[in-house]
C-alpha positions in Angstrom: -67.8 20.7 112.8 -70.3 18.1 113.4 -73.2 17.5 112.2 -76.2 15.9 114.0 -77.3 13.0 112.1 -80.5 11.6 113.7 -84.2 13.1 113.6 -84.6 16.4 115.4 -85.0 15.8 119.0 -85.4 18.2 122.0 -83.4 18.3 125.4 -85.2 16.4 128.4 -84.7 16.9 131.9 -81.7 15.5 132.0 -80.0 17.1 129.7 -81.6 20.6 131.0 -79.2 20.0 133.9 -76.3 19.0 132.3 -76.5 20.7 128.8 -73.2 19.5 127.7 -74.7 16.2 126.0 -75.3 15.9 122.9 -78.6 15.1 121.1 -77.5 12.2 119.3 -74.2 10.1 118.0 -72.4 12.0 115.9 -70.1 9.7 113.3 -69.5 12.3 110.7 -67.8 15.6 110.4 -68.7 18.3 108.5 -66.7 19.7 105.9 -67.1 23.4 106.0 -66.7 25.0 102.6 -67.6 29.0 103.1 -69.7 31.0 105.7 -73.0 32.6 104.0 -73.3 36.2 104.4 -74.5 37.0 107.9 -78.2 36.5 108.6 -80.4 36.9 111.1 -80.6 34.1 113.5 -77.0 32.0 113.9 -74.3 31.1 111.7 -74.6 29.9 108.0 -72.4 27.5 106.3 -72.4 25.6 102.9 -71.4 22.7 104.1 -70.0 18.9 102.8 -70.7 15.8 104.4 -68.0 13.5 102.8 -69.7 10.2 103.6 -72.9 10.9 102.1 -71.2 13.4 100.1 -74.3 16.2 100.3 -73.9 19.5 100.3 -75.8 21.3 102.9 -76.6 24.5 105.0 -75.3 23.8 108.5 -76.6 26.9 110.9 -75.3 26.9 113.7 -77.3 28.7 116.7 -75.6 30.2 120.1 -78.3 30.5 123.0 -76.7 32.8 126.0 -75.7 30.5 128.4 -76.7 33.6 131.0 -80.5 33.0 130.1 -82.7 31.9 132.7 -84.6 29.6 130.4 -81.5 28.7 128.2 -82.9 25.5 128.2 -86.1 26.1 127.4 -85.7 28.1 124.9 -83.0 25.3 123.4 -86.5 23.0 123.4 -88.3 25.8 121.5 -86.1 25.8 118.8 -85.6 22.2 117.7 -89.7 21.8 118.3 -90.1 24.3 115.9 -87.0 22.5 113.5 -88.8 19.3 114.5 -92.0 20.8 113.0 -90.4 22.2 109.5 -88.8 19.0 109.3 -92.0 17.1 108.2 -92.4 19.8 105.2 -92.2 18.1 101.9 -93.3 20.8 99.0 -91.5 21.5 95.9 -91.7 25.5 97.1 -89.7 24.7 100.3 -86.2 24.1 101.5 -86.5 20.8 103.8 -85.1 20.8 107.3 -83.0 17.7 107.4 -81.6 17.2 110.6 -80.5 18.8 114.0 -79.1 18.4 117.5 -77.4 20.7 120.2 -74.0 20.4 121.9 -74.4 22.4 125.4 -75.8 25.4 124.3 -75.0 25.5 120.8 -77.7 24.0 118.3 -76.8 22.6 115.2 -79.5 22.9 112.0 -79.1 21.5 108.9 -81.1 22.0 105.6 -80.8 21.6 102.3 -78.8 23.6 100.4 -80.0 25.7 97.7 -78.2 26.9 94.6 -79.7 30.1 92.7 -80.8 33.5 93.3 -82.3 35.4 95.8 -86.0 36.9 94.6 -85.4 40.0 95.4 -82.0 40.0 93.0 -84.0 38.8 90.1 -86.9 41.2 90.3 -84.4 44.1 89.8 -82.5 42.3 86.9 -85.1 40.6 84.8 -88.5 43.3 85.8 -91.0 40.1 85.3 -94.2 41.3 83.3 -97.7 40.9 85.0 -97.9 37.0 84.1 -94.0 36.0 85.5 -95.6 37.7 88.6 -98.8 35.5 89.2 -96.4 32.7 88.6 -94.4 33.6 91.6 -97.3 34.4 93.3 -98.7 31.1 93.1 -95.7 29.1 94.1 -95.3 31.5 97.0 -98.8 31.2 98.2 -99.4 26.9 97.2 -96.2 27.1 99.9 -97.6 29.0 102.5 -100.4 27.0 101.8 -98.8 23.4 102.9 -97.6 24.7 105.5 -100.0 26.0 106.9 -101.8 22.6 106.6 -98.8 21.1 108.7 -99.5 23.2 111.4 -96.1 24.6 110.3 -95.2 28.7 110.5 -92.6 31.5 109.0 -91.2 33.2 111.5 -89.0 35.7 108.8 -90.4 35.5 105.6 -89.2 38.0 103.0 -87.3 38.4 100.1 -84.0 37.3 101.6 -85.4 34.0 102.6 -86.6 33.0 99.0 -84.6 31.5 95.9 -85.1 31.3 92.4 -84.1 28.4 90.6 -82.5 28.1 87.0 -86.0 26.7 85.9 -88.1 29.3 87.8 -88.8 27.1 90.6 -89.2 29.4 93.7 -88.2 28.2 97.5 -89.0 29.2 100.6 -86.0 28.5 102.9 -85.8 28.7 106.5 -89.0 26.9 107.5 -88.8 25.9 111.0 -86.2 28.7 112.3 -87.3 29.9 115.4 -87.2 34.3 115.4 -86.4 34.9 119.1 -85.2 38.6 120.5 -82.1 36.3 122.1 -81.4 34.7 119.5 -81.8 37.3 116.5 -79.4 39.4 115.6 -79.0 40.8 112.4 -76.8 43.9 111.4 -78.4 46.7 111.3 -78.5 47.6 107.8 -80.8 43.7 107.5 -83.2 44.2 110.4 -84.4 47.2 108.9 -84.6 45.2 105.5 -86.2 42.6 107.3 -88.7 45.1 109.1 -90.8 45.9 106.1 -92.4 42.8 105.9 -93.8 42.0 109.4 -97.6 42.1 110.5 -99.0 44.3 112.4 -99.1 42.0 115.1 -95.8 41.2 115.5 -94.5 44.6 115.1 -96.8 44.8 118.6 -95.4 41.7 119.7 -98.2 39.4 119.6 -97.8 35.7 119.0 -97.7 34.4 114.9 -100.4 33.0 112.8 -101.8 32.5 109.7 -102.7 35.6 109.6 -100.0 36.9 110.2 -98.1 34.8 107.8 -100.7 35.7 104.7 -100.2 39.7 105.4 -96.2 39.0 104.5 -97.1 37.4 101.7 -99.6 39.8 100.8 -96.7 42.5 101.5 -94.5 40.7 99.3 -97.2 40.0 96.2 -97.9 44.2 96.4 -94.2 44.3 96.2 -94.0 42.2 92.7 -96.6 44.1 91.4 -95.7 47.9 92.1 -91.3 47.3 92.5 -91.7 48.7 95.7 -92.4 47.6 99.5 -96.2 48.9 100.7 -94.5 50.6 104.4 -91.0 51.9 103.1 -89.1 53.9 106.3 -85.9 55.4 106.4 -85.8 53.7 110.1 -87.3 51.1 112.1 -90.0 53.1 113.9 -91.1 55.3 110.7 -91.4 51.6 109.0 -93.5 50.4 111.6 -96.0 53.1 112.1 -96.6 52.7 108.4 -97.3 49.0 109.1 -99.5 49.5 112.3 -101.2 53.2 111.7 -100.7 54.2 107.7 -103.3 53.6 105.1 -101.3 51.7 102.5 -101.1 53.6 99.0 -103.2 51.9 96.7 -101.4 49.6 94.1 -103.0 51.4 91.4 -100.8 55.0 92.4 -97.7 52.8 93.4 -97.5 51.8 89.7 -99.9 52.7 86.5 -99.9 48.7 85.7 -101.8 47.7 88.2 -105.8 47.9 87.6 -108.4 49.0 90.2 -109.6 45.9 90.6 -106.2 44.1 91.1 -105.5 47.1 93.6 -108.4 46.4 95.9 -107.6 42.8 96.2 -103.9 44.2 97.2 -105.4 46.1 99.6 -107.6 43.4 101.3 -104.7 41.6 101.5 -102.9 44.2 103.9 -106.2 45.2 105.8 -104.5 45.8 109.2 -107.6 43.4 110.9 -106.8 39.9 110.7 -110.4 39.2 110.2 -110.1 41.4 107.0 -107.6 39.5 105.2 -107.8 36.7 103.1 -107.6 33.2 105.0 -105.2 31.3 102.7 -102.8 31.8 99.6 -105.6 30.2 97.4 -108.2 32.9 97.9 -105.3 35.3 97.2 -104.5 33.9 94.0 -108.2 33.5 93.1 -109.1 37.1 93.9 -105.9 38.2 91.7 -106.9 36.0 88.6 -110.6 37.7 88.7 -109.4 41.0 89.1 -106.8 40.4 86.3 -109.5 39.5 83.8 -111.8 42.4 84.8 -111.8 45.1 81.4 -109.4 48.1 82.4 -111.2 51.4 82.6 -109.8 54.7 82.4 -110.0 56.6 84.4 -112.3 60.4 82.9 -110.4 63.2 82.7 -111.5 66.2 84.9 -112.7 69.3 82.4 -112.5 72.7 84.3 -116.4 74.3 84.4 -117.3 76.6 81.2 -118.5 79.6 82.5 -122.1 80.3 83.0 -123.6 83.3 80.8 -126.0 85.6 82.7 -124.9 84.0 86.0 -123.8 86.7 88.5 -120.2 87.0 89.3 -118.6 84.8 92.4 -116.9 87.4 94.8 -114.7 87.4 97.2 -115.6 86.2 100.9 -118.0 88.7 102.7 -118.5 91.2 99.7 -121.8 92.2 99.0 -123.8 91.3 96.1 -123.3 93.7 93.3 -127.0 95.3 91.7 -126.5 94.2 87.9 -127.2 97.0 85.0 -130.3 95.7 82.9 -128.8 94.2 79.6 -125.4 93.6 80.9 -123.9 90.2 81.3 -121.3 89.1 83.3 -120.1 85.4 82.8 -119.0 83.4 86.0 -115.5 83.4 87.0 -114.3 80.1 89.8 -111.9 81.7 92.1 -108.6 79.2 93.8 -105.9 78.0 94.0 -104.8 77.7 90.0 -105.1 80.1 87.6 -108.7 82.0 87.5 -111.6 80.3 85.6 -110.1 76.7 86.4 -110.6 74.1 89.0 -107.0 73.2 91.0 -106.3 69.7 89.7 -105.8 66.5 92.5 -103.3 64.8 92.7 -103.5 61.4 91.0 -104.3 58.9 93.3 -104.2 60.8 96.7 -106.9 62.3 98.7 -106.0 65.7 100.3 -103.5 65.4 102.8 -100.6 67.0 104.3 -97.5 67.3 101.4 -93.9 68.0 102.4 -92.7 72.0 101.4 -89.7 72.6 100.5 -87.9 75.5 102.4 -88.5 78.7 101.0 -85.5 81.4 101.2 -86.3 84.5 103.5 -87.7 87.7 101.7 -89.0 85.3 98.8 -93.1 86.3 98.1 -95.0 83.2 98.9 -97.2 81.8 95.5 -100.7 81.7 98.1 -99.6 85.9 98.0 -99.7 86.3 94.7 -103.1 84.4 94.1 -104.5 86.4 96.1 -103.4 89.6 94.5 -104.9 88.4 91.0 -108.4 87.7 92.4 -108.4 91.2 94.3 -107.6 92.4 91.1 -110.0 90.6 88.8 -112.6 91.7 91.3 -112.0 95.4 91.4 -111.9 95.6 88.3 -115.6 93.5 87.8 -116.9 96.0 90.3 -115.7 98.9 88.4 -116.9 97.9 84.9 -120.4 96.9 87.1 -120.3 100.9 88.0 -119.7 102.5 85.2 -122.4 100.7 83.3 -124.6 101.5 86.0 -124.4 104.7 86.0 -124.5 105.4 82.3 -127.9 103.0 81.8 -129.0 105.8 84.5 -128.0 109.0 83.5 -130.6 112.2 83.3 -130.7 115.0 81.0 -130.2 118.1 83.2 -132.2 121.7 82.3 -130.5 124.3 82.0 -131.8 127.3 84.5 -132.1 130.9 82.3 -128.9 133.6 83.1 -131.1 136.3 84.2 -132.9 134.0 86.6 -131.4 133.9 90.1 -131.3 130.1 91.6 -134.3 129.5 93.6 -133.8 126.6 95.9 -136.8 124.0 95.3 -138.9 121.5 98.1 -136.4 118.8 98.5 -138.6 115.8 97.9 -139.2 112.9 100.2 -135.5 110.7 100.8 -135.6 106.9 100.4 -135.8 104.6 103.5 -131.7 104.2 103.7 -131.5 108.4 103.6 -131.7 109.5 106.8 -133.0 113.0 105.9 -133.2 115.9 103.9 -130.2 116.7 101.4 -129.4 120.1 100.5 -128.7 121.1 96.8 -125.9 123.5 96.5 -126.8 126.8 94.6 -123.5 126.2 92.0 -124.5 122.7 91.1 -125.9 122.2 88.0 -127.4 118.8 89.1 -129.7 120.8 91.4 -131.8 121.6 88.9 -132.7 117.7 87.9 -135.2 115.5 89.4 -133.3 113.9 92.5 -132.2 110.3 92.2 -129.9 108.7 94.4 -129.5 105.5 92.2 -125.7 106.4 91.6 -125.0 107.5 95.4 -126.3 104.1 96.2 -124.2 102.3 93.8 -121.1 103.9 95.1 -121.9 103.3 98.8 -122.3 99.4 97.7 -119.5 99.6 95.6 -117.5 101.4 98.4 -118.7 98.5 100.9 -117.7 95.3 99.1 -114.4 97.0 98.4 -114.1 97.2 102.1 -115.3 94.0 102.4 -112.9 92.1 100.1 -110.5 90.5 102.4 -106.5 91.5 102.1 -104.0 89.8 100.2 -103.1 87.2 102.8 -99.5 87.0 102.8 -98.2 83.9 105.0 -96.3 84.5 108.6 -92.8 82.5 108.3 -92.1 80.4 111.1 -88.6 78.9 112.9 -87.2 75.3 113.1 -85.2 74.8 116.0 -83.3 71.5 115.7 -81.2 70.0 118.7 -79.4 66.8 119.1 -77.3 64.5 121.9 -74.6 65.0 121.0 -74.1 68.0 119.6 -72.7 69.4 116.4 -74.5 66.7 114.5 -75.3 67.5 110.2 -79.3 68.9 109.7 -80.9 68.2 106.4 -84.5 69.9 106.0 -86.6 68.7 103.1 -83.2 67.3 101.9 -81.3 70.7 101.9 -78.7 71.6 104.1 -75.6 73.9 104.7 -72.5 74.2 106.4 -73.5 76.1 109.2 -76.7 73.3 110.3 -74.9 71.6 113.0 -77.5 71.2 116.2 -78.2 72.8 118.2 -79.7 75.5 115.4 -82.2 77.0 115.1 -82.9 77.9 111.2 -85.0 81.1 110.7 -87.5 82.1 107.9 -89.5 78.5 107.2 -92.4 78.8 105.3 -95.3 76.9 107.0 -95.4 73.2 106.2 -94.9 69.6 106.8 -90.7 68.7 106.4 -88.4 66.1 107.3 -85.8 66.4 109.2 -82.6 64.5 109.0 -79.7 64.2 111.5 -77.0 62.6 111.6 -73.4 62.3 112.7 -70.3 60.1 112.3 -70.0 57.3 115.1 -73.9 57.6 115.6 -77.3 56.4 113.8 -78.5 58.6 111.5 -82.4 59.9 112.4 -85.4 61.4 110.6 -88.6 62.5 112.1 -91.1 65.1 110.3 -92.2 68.2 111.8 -94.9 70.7 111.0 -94.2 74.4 110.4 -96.7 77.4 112.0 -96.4 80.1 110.7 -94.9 83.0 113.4 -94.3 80.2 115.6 -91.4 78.2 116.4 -91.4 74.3 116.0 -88.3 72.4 118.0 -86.9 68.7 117.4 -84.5 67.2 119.9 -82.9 64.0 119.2 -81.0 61.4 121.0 -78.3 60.1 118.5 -77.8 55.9 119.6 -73.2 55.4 119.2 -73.0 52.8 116.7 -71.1 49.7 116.9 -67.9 49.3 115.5 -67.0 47.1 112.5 -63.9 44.7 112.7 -63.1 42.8 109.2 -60.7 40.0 109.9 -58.9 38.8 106.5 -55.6 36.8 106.0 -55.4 32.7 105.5 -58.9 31.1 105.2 -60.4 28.3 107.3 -58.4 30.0 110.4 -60.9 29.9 114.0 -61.3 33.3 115.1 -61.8 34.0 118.9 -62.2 37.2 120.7 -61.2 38.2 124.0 -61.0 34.9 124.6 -64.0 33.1 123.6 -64.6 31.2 120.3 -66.8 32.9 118.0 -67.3 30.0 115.7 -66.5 31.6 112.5 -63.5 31.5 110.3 -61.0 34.0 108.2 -62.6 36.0 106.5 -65.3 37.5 108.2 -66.5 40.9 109.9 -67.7 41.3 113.3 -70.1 44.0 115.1 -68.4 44.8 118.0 -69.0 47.1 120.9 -66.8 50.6 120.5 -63.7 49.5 122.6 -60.2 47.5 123.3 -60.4 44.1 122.3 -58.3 40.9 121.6 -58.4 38.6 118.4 -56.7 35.6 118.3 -56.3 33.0 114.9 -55.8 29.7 115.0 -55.3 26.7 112.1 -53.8 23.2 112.6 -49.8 23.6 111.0 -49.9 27.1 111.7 -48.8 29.6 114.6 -51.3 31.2 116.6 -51.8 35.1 115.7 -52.8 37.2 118.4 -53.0 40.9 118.7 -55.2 44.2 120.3 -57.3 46.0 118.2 -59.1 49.3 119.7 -62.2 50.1 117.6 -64.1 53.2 117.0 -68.1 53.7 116.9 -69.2 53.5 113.1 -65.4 52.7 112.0 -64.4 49.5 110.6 -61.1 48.2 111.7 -59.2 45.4 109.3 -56.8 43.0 110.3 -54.9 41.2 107.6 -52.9 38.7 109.1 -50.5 35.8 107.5 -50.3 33.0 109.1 -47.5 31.0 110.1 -46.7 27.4 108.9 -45.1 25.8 111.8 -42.4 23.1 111.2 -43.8 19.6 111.6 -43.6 17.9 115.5 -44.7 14.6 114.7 -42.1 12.8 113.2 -39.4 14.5 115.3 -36.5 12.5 117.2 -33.4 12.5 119.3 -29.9 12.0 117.5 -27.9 12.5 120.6 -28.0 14.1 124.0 -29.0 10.0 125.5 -30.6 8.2 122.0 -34.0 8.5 123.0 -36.2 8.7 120.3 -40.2 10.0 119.9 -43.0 10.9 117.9 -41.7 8.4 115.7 -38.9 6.9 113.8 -36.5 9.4 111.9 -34.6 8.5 108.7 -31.3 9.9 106.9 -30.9 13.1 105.0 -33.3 15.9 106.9 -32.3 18.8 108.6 -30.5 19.3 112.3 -32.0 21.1 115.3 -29.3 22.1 118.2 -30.5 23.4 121.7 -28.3 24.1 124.2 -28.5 26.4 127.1 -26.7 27.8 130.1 -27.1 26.5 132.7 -27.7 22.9 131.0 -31.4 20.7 132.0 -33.6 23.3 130.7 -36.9 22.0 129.8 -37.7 22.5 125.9 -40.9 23.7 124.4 -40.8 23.3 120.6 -44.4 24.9 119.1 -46.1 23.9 122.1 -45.2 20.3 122.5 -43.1 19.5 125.1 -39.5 17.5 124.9 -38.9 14.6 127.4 -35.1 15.4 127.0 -33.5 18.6 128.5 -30.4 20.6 127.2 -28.0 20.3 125.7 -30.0 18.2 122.7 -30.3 18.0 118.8 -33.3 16.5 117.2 -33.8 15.7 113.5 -36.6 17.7 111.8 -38.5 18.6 108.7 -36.9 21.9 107.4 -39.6 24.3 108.8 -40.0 27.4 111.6 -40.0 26.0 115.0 -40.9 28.4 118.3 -38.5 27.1 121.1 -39.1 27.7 125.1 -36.7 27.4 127.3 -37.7 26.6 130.7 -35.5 25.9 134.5 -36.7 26.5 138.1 -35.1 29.9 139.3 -34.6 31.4 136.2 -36.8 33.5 133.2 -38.2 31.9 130.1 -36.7 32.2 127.2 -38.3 32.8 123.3 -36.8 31.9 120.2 -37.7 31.3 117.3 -35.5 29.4 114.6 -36.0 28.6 111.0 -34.2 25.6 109.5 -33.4 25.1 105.8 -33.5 21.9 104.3 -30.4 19.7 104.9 -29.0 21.9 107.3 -28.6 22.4 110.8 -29.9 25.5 112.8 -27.9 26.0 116.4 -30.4 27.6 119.7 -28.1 28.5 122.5 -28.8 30.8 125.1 -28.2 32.5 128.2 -30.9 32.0 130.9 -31.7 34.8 132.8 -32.3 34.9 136.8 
C-alpha cells in the first residue's frame, strides 16, 4: 500500500473531475504489519516504511463514490488532516502526511505504543493526585489545540494512550467524524456515544465548547470510575446528555468533595456559556476545590418528642379535649417506623425510584403503615377517654326504698343539645345533677374515629408489553419468566416506575421505562431493528479479501458486518491460488471461514524442452522436475495458474516441483480443469479428452 509522502494537500478542480489522480508522487510502499482493531472512521494499520524505516498508523478512508459531494467531502477531510498536521505538543499524536487515490484517502500518523486510558484506569485505580496529573495533560492538549484553530471530532477514552512513563496522548487529531464516513460496530458507537456534547448529539456544528464538555465528561469519569450519562442504548444515553441533570460527583463516588463536585458540574452545564472556556480554568478550579477542608456532612437526628404537646392525628380527625393533668407526648406519623423521620436518600432529591415487581396477593408495605398509625391512634383516643371520664365522674345519691321516683325539671340543655332529655325512671344516674361532659366526649370521640381515614391499600395495575416481531424475551425490573414472550400482557404490577427489557435473537435488544397506575393498564410496543450479521474470515495472513466482488482493503484475518444475506468472498496472495466460496449469513450470527491457501508452483522460470524448443520466462537448467500436456484433439491452448503458454499441445515444460492449475482451451470444444501436483525430480503427465 502506498503511502503519501508530501504535505497534506486537497483535490482542486481538476482532480474533482477526474478523481483517479493521486495527490502527490508516491516512491515508497508501505509495509503493512497488522490491521488495528476496527474503529470508527476508515481502516487502521501499523505500518513500516522500509526507506525511512518508521513505523506508522496508515488509515485508510473510503468516501462512497455514490455521494453527490464525494469530492467535497474528500477536500473536507484532508483540510481538516491539513489542520492537525501543524499540531506539535507532547500530549498529541502528530498527523504526518496524507494524500487520496480516487476516492480513497490515505492518512498517516505517528504510531503510538502503550495503553489505552481507559485500560489503565481499571487496572492500576489512580488515587486523587495520578488523576489531576491526567487531567492536566489532557486539558494543556486541548488547550494547544485549540490555540491552532485545531478541533476533536471523537474524543474519548479510546482515542487516548498512556505511555510507559505516564505520558498521555491524544491521537486522532485532525480526523474528520462524518455520518458517510463513520461507521463503527455497534457495540463502539454506543461506547463512543457517552462522551459527546449536547450539541452534537443535536447535530450542531463543533467548538470549543463543545470540545471542553468531553473533556469535562472524561475528568468526571477519572474521578467517580464511571461515565456522567451511562445508557443501555443510544437514545437513553443521549437524553441523559441533552435533558438529565448529571448526578453530582459527590454521590457518584464518596472521594470526591463538594467543592470538587461543583466544579464537575460546571464543567457539564448543558449551556455552553456555562462551562468553563479552556482546560486551564478547569484545572485551576479543580486545584482550589481540592485544597478546600472536607466537611462532613451532619447526621440527621429523628425529633424527640415534645412533652405536653397535643398528639398529631390522622388527616381530618378532630382535635381531641385533653383531661387536665394528663400529658400526652408527640408522636411524627410516615413512612418509617412511628416517632421517626423517613431518612433521604444520600445524595438524591425525591424523585421517581424503580419498584421491583411485587407477586399478586402479597400485602403492600404502604398497607401496613397505615394499619400501625390507625392503631396507635385508636388507641391515644381511647386512653384520652377513659381519663376523661374518670377526672369527671359524680357521686350519685341514692333515692330512699319507700320513696316512689319522682321525675324532676330537666334543667336547661347546652347549645349543641337540641332539647330536652328524658331521665328514665330505672336509671340510677337520674337522680344526679345532669352533665353531658361524657356524652360529648364520646360523640367527639365517635367523630374522629369516623374521620380517621382507612387503611389505604394500593390498586395493582397491568403491564402489557408487545413487540415487532413477536415472541421476543420480557425482563421487568430485571425479572423475567418463561412464559414473557410479547405480546403479554403481565397482571398484578404494583404501581411504579420499571424497566422494561426486550430482546430477541437476530434483533437489537431494547429498554424503555414505563410507569405503573394503579387499576390501570400501562402498554409498551416495540419495534425490534434485524441485526447485521458477523463474518470472521481466518486462514493464511496478509491474504486481500474482497466481497461480492469488490475489494474491501483488508487482509486475513478480519471480521466483517455484513447485511443478513448470500454473499461471495474471495482470497487472494501473490504464490498462492485464489479461494473463493458463498457464504449465506444470518442476522446476529457470525459466520467463520477458515481457509488454507494454496502455494502455487512457480511460472517464472518455466520453459519448453520439446514440443518446437521454444523457450520463456527464462532460461531452465538440469535436474528439476517434468511437466507433460497433451490433449485430444492436439493445439489446445494451455493455461497454467493463469498465465498463458505460447505453445499448444502436445508439450512438456521444465518446472519447480509445485501445484500447477492447467486449462485446456480449442475452438468448438469445452474447457477443461486440472489440476497436477509434481514432485521434485519427477515428471507429472496431463492428458485429456476434450469435450464438444
Amino acid at each position: 500500500m502506498p503511502e503519501p509522502t508530501g504535505p497534506i494537500t486537497t483535490p482542486d478542480a481538476t482532480v474533482a473531475t477526474a478523481p483517479a489522480a493521486e495527490a502527490g508522487s508516491r516512491s515508497d510502499k508501505m509495509e503493512l504489519i497488522q490491521q488495528m482493531p476496527a474503529g470508527s472512521v476508515g481502516i487502521v494499520y501499523q505500518s513500516r516504511n522500509p526507506k525511512l524505516n518508521r513505523v506508522v498508523a496508515l488509515r485508510q478512508i473510503q468516501v462512497p463514490d455514490w455521494l453527490d459531494e464525494a469530492e467535497n467531502l474528500i477536500k473536507l477531510v484532508l483540510s481538516e488532516a491539513r489542520s492537525a498536521s501543524g499540531l506539535s505538543h507532547v500530549n498529541i499524536a502528530s498527523m504526518l502526511t496524507g494524500g487520496f487515490k480516487g476516492f480513497t484517502v490515505f492518512l498517516s500518523a505517528e504510531f503510538v505504543e502503550g495503553k489505552f486510558l481507559r485500560d489503565h484506569v481499571n487496572s492500576a485505580n489512580p488515587g486523587l493526585q495520578d488523576v489531576m496529573v491526567l487531567a492536566r495533560q489532557l486539558c494543556a492538549a486541548i488547550d494547544y489545540a485549540h490555540s491552532k484553530q485545531a478541533l476533536h471530532y471523537a474524543l474519548n477514552f479510546g482515542n487516548i494512550k498512556l505511555l510507559p512513563d505516564g505520558t498521555l496522548k491524544i491521537l486522532d487529531f485532525g480526523v474528520l467524524r462524518d455520518k458517510n464516513i463513520y461507521a463503527p460496530p455497534p457495540a463502539k458507537r454506543l461506547e463512543n456515544e457517552h462522551y459527546l456534547s449536547p450539541e452534537q448529539v443535536k447535530a450542531r456544528p463543533l467548538d470549543r465548547a463543545s470540545n471542553m464538555f468531553t473533556v469535562g465528561a472524561m475528568v468526571y469519569e477519572l474521578f467517580t470510575t464511571r461515565n456522567p450519562f451511562a445508557g443501555r442504548h443510544l437514545g437513553e444515553v443521549d437524553r441523559n446528555i441533552t435533558d438529565v441533570d448529571t448526578i453530582p460527583a459527590s454521590s457518584a463516588h464518596s472521594r470526591v468533595s463538594e467543592p470538587v463536585s461543583r466544579v464537575l458540574s460546571k464543567s457539564l452545564s448543558k449551556n455552553p456559556a456555562d462551562r468553563f472556556s479552556s482546560g486551564q480554568q478547569l484545572i485551576d478550579a479543580l486545584e482550589e476545590a481540592m485544597k478546600a477542608p472536607a466537611i462532613s456532612k451532619p447526621a440527621v437526628a429523628p425529633p424527640k418528642p415534645v412533652t405536653g404537646a397535643k398528639p398529631v392525628a390522622a388527616p381530618a380527625a378532630s382535635p381531641l379535649p385533653q383531661a387536665s393533668g394528663t400529658k400526652v407526648e408527640g408522636t411524627v406519623f410516615g413512612g418509617g417506623m412511628p416517632g421517626k423521620a423517613p431518612a433521604a436518600a444520600p445524595g438524591r432529591s425525591g424523585g421517581p425510584t424503580t419498584v421491583a415487581l411485587r407477586p399478586a396477593g402479597k400485602s403492600a408495605d404502604k398497607s401496613l403503615q397505615w394499619k400501625i398509625v390507625a392503631g396507635i391512634v385508636a388507641a391515644l383516643f381511647v386512653v384520652a377517654a377513659i381519663a376523661i371520664s374518670l377526672g369527671n365522674r359524680t357521686e350519685i345519691p341514692v333515692a330512699p326504698p319507700e320513696e316512689k321516683p319522682v321525675a324532676r325539671p330537666v334543667p336547661s340543655a347546652p347549645k349543641d343539645d337540641q332539647g330536652p332529655i328524658a331521665a328514665a325512671p330505672e336509671d340510677a344516674q337520674s337522680e344526679a345533677p345532669h352533665d353531658d361532659t361524657p356524652r360529648r366526649a364520646s360523640r367527639q370521640r365517635m367523630a374522629t374515629q369516623e374521620a380517621s381515614p382507612a387503611p389505604i391499600v394500593p390498586t395493582e395495575g397491568r403491564l402489557s408489553v408487545s413487540s415487532t416481531p413477536d415472541g421476543a424475551t420480557i425482563e421487568v425490573g430485571g425479572r423475567t419468566t418463561d412464559s414473557w414472550k410479547t405480546p403479554q400482557t403481565i397482571a398484578s404490577v404494583a404501581p411504579g416506575i420499571y424497566s422494561v427489557r426486550v430482546s430477541k435473537a437476530g434483533y437489537s435488544t431494547e429498554t424503555r421505562t414505563v410507569q405503573v397506575s394503579g387499576g390501570a393498564i400501562a402498554s409498551l410496543d416495540f419495534r425490534l431493528t434485524p441485526l447485521r450479521a458477523i463474518l470472521s474470515i481466518g486462514g493464511s495472513p496478509g491474504a486481500s479479501i474482497a466481497i461480492d466482488g469488490k475489494p474491501t482493503g483488508k487482509f486475513t484475518p478480519t471480521d466483517f458486518s455484513l447485511d443478513a444475506a448470500p454473499h461471495s468472498v474471495t482470497l487472494r496472495k501473490e504464490g498462492y491460488f485464489d479461494f473463493s466460496s458463498d457464504v449465506k449469513l444470518v442476522a446476529g450470527q457470525t459466520t467463520s471461514i477458515t481457509p488454507n491457501l494454496t502455494i502455487a508452483g512457480r511460472t517464472d522460470n518455466m520453459k519448453v524442452v520439446s514440443g518446437g524448443g521454444l523457450k520463456f520466462f527464462g532460461g531452465g537448467s538440469h535436474g528439476k522436475s517434468h511437466l507433460v500436456i497433451k490433449s485430444d484433439p492436439k493445439g489446445a491452448q494451455v493455461i497454467i495458474n493463469g498465465n498463458p503458454i505460447p505453445k499448444t499441445t502436445p508439450l512438456e515444460l521444465e518446472v519447480d516441483p509445485g501445484e500447477f492449475q492447467v486449462v485446456l482451451q480449442k475452438d468448438g470444444y469445452q474447457t477443461v480443469r486440472k489440476t497436477v501436483v509434481v514432485e521434485a525430480n519427477a515428471k507429472a503427465t496431463v492428458d485429456e479428452q476434450l469435450p464438444h
